[in-house]
CHARMM-style PDB file with segment names, atoms N, HN, CA, C and O in Angstrom:
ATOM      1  N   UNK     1     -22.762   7.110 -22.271  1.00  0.00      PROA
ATOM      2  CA  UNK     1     -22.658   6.384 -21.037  1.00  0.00      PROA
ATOM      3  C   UNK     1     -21.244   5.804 -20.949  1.00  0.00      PROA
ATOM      4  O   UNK     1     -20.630   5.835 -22.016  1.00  0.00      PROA
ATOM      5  N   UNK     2     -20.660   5.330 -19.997  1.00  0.00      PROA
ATOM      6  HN  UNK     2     -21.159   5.305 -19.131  1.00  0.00      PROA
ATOM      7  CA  UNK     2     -19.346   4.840 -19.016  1.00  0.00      PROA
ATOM      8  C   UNK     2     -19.432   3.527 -19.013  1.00  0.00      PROA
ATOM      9  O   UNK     2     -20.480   3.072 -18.553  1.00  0.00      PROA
ATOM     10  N   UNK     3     -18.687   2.828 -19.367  1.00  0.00      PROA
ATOM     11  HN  UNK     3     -17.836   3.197 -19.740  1.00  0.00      PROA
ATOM     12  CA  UNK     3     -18.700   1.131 -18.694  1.00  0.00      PROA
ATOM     13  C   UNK     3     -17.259   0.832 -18.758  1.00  0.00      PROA
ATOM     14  O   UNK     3     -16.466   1.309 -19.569  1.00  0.00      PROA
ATOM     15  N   UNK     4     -17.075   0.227 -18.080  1.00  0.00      PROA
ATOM     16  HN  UNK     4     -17.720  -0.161 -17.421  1.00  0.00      PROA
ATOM     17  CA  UNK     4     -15.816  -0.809 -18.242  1.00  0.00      PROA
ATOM     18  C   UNK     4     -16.253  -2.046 -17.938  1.00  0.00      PROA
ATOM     19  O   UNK     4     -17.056  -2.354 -17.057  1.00  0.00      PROA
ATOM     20  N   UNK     5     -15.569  -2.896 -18.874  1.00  0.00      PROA
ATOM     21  HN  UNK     5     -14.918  -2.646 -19.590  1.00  0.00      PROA
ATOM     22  CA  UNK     5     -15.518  -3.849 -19.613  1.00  0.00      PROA
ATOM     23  C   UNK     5     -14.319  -4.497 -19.055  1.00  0.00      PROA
ATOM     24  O   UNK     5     -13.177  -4.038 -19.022  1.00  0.00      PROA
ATOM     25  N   UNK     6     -14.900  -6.046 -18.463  1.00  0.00      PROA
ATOM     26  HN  UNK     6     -15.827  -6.419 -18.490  1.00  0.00      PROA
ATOM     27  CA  UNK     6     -13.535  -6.619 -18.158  1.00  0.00      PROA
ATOM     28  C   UNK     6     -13.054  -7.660 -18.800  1.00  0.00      PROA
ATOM     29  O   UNK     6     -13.874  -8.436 -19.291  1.00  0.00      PROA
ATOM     30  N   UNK     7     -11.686  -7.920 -18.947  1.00  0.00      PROA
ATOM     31  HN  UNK     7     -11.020  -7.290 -18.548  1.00  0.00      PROA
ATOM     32  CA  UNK     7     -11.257  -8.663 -20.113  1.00  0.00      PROA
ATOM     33  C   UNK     7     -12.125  -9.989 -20.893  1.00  0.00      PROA
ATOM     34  O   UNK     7     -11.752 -10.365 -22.005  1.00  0.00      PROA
ATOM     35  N   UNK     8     -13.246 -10.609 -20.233  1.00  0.00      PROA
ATOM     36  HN  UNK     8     -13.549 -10.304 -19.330  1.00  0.00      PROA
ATOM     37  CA  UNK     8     -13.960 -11.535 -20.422  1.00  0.00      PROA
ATOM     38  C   UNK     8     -15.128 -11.337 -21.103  1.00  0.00      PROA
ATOM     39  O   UNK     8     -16.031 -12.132 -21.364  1.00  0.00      PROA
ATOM     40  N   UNK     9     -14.951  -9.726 -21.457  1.00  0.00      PROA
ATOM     41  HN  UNK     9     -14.218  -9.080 -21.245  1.00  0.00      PROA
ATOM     42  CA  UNK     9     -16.221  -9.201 -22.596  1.00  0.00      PROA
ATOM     43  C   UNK     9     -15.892  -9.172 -23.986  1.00  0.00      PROA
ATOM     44  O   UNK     9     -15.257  -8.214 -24.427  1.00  0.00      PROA
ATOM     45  N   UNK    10     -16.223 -10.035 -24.668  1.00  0.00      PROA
ATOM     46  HN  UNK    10     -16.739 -10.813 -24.310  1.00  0.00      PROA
ATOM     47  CA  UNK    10     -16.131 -10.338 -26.312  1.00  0.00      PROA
ATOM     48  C   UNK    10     -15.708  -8.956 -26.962  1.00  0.00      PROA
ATOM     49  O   UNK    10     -16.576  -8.104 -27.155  1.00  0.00      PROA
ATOM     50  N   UNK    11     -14.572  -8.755 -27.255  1.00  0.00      PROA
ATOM     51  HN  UNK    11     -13.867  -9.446 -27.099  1.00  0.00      PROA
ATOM     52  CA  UNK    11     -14.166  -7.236 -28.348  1.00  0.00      PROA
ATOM     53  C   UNK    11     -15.286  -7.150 -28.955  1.00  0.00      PROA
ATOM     54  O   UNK    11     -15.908  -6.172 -28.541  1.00  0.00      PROA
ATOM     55  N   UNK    12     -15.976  -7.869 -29.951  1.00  0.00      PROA
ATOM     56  HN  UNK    12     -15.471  -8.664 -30.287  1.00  0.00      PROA
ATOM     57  CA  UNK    12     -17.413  -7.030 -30.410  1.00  0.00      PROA
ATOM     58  C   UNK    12     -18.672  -6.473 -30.177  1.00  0.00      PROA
ATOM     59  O   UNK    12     -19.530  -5.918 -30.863  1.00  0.00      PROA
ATOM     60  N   UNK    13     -18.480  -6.894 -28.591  1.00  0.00      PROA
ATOM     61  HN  UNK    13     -17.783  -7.345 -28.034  1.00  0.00      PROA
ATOM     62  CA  UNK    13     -19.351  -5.800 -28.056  1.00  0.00      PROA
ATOM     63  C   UNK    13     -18.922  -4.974 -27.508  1.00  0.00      PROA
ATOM     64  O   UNK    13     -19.604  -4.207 -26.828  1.00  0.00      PROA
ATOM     65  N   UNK    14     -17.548  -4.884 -27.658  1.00  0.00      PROA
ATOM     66  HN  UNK    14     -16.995  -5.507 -28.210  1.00  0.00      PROA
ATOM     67  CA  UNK    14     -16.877  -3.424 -26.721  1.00  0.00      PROA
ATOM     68  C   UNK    14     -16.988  -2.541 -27.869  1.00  0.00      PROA
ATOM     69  O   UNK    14     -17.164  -1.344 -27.643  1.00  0.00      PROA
ATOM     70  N   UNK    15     -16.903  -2.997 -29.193  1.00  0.00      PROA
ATOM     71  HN  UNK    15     -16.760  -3.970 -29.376  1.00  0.00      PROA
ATOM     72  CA  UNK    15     -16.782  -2.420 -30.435  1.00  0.00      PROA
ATOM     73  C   UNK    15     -18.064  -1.667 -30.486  1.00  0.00      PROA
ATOM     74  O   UNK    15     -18.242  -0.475 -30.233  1.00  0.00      PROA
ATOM     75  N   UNK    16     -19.088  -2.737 -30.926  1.00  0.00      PROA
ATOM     76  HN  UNK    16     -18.943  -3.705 -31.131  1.00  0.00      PROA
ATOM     77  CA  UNK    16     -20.417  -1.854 -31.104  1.00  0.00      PROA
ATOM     78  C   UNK    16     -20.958  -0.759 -29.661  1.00  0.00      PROA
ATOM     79  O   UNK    16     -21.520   0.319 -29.855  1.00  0.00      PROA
ATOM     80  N   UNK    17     -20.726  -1.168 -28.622  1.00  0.00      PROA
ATOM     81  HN  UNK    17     -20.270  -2.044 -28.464  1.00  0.00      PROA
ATOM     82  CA  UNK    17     -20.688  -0.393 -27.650  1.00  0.00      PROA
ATOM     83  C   UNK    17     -19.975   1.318 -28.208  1.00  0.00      PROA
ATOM     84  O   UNK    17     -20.760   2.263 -28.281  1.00  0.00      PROA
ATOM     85  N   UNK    18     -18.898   1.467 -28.459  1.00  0.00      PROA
ATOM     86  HN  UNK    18     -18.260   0.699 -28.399  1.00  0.00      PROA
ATOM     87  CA  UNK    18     -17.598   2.497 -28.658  1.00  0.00      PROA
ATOM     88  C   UNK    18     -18.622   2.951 -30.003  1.00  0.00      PROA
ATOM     89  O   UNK    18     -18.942   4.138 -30.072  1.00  0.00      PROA
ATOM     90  N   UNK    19     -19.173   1.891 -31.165  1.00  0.00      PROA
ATOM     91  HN  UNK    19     -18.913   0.927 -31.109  1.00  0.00      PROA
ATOM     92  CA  UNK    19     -19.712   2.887 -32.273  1.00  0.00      PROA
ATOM     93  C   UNK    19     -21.113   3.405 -31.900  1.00  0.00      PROA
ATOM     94  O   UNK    19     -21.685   4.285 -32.543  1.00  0.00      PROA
ATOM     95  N   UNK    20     -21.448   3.006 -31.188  1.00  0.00      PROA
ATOM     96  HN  UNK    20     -20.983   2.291 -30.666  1.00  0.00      PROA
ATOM     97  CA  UNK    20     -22.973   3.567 -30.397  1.00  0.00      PROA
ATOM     98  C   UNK    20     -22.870   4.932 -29.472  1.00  0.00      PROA
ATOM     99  O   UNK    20     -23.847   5.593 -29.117  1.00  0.00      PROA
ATOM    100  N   UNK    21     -21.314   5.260 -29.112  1.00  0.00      PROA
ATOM    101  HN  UNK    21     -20.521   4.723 -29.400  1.00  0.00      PROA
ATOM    102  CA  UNK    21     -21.144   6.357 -28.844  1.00  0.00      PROA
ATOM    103  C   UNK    21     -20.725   6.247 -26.910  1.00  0.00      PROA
ATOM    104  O   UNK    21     -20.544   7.179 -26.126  1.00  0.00      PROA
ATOM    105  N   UNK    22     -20.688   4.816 -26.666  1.00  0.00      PROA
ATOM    106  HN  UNK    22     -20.835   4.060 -27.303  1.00  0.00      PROA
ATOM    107  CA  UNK    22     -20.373   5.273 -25.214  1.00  0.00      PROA
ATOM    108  C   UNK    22     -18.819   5.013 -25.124  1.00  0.00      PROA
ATOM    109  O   UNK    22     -18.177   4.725 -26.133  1.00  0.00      PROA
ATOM    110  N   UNK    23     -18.114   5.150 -23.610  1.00  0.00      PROA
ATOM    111  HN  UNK    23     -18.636   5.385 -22.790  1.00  0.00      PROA
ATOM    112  CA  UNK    23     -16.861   5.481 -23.678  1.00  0.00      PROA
ATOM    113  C   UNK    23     -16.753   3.952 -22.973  1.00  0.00      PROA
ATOM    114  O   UNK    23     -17.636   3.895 -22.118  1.00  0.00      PROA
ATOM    115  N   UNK    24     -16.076   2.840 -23.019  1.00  0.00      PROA
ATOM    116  HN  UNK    24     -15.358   2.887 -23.713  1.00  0.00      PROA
ATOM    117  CA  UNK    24     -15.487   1.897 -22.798  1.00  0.00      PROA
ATOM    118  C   UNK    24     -14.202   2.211 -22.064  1.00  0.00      PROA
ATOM    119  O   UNK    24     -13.396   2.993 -22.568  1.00  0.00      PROA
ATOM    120  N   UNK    25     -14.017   1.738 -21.107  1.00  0.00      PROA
ATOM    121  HN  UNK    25     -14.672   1.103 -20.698  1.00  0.00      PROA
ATOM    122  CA  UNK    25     -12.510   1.309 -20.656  1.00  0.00      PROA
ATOM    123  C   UNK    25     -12.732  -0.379 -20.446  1.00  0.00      PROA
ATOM    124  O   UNK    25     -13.584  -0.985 -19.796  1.00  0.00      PROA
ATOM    125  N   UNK    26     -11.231  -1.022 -21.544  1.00  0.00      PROA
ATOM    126  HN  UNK    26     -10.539  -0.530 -22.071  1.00  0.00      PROA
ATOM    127  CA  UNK    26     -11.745  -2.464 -21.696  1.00  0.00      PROA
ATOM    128  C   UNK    26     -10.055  -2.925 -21.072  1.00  0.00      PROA
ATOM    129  O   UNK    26      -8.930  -2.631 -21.476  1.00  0.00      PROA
ATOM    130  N   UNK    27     -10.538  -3.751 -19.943  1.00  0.00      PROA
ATOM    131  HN  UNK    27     -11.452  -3.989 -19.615  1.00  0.00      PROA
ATOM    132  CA  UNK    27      -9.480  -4.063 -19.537  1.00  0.00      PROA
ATOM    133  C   UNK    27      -8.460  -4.974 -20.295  1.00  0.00      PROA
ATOM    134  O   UNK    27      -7.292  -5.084 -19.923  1.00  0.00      PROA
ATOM    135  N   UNK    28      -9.062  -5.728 -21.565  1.00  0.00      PROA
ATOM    136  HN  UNK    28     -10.011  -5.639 -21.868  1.00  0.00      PROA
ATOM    137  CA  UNK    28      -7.838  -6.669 -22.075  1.00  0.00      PROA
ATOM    138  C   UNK    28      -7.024  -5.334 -22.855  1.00  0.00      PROA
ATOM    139  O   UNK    28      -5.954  -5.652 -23.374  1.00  0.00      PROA
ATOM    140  N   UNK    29      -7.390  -4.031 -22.972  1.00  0.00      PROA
ATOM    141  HN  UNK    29      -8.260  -3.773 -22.551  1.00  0.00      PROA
ATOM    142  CA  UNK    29      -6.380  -3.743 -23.728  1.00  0.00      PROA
ATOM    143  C   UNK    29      -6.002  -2.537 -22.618  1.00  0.00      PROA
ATOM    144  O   UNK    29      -5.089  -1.824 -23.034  1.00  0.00      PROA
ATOM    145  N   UNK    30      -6.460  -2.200 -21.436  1.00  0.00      PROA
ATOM    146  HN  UNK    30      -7.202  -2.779 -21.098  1.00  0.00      PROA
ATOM    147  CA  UNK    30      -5.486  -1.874 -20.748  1.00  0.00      PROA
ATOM    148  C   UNK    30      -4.455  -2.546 -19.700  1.00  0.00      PROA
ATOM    149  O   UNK    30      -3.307  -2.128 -19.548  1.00  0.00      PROA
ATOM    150  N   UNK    31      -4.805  -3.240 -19.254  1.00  0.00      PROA
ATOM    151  HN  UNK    31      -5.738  -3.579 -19.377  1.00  0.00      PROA
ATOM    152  CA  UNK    31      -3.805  -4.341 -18.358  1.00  0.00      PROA
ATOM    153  C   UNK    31      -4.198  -5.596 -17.943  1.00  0.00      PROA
ATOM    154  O   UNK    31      -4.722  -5.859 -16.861  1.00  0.00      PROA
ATOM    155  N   UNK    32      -3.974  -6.242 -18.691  1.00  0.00      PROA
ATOM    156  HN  UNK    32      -3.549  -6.029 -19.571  1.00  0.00      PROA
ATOM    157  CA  UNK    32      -4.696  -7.649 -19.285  1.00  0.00      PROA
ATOM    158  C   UNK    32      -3.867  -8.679 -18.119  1.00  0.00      PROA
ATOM    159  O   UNK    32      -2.657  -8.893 -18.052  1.00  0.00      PROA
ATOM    160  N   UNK    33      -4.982  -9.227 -17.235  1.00  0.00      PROA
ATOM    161  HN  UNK    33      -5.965  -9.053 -17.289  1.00  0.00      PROA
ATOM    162  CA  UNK    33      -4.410 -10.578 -16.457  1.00  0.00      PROA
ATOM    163  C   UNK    33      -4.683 -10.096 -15.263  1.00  0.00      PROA
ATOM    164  O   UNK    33      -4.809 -10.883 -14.324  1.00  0.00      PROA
ATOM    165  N   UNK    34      -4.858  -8.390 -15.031  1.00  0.00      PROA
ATOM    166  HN  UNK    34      -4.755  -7.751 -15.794  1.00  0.00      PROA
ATOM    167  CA  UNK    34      -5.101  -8.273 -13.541  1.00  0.00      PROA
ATOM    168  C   UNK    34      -6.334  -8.663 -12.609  1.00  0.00      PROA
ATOM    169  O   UNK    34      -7.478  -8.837 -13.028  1.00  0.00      PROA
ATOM    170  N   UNK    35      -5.892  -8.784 -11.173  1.00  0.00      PROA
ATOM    171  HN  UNK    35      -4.962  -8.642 -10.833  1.00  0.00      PROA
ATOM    172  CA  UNK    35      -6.522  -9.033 -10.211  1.00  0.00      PROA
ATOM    173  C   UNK    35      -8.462  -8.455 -10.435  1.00  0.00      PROA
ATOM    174  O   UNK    35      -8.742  -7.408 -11.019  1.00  0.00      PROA
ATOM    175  N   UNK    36      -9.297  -9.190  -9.970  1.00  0.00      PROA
ATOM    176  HN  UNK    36      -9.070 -10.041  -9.496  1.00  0.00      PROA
ATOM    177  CA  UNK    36     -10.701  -8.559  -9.873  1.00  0.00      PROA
ATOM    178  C   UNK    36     -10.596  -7.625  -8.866  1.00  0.00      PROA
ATOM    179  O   UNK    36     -11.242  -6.581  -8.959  1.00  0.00      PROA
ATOM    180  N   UNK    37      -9.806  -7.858  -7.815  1.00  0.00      PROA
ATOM    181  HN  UNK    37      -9.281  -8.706  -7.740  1.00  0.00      PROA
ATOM    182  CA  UNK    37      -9.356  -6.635  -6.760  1.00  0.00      PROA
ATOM    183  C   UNK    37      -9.284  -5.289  -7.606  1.00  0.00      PROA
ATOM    184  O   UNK    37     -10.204  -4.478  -7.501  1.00  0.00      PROA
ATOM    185  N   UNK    38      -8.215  -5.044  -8.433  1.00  0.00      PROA
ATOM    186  HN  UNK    38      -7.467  -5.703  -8.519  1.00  0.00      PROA
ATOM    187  CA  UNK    38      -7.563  -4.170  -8.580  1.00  0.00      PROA
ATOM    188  C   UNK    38      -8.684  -3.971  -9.428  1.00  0.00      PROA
ATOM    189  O   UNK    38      -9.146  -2.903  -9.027  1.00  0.00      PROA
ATOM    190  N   UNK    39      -9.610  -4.494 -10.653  1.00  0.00      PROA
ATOM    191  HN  UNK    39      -9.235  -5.362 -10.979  1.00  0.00      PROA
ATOM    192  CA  UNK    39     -10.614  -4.123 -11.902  1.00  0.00      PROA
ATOM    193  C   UNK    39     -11.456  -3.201 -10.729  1.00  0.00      PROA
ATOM    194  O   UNK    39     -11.985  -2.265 -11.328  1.00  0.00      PROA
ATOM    195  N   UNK    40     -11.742  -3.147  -9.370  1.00  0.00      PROA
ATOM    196  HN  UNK    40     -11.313  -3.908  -8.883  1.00  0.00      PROA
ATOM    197  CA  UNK    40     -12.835  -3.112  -8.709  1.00  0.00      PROA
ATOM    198  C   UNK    40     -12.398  -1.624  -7.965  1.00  0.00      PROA
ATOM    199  O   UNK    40     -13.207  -0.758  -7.633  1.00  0.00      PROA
ATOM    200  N   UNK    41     -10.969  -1.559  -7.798  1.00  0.00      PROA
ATOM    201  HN  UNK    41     -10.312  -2.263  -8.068  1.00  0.00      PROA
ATOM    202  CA  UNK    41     -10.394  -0.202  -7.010  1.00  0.00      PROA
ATOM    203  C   UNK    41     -10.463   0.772  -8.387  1.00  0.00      PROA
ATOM    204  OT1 UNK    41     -10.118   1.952  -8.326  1.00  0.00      PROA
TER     205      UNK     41
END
């Protein structure tokens, strides 16, 4: 499964998420500080 994760989701559940086999896109480690606008486009 797909989720993204926005910077306000605890790294250890993005972690166990990623070892459970789904694909994460986590916004603190792709562009950390942006707009909920832009998380949403």
């Amino acid at each position: 499964m797909k989720f993204l994760a926005d910077e306000s989701v605890d790294y250890q559940i993005v972690d166990h998420l990623r070892q459970d086999g789904h694909e994460i896109w986590y916004v603190a480690e792709m562009e950390p500080g942006i707009s909920d606008d832009v998380v949403l486009d």
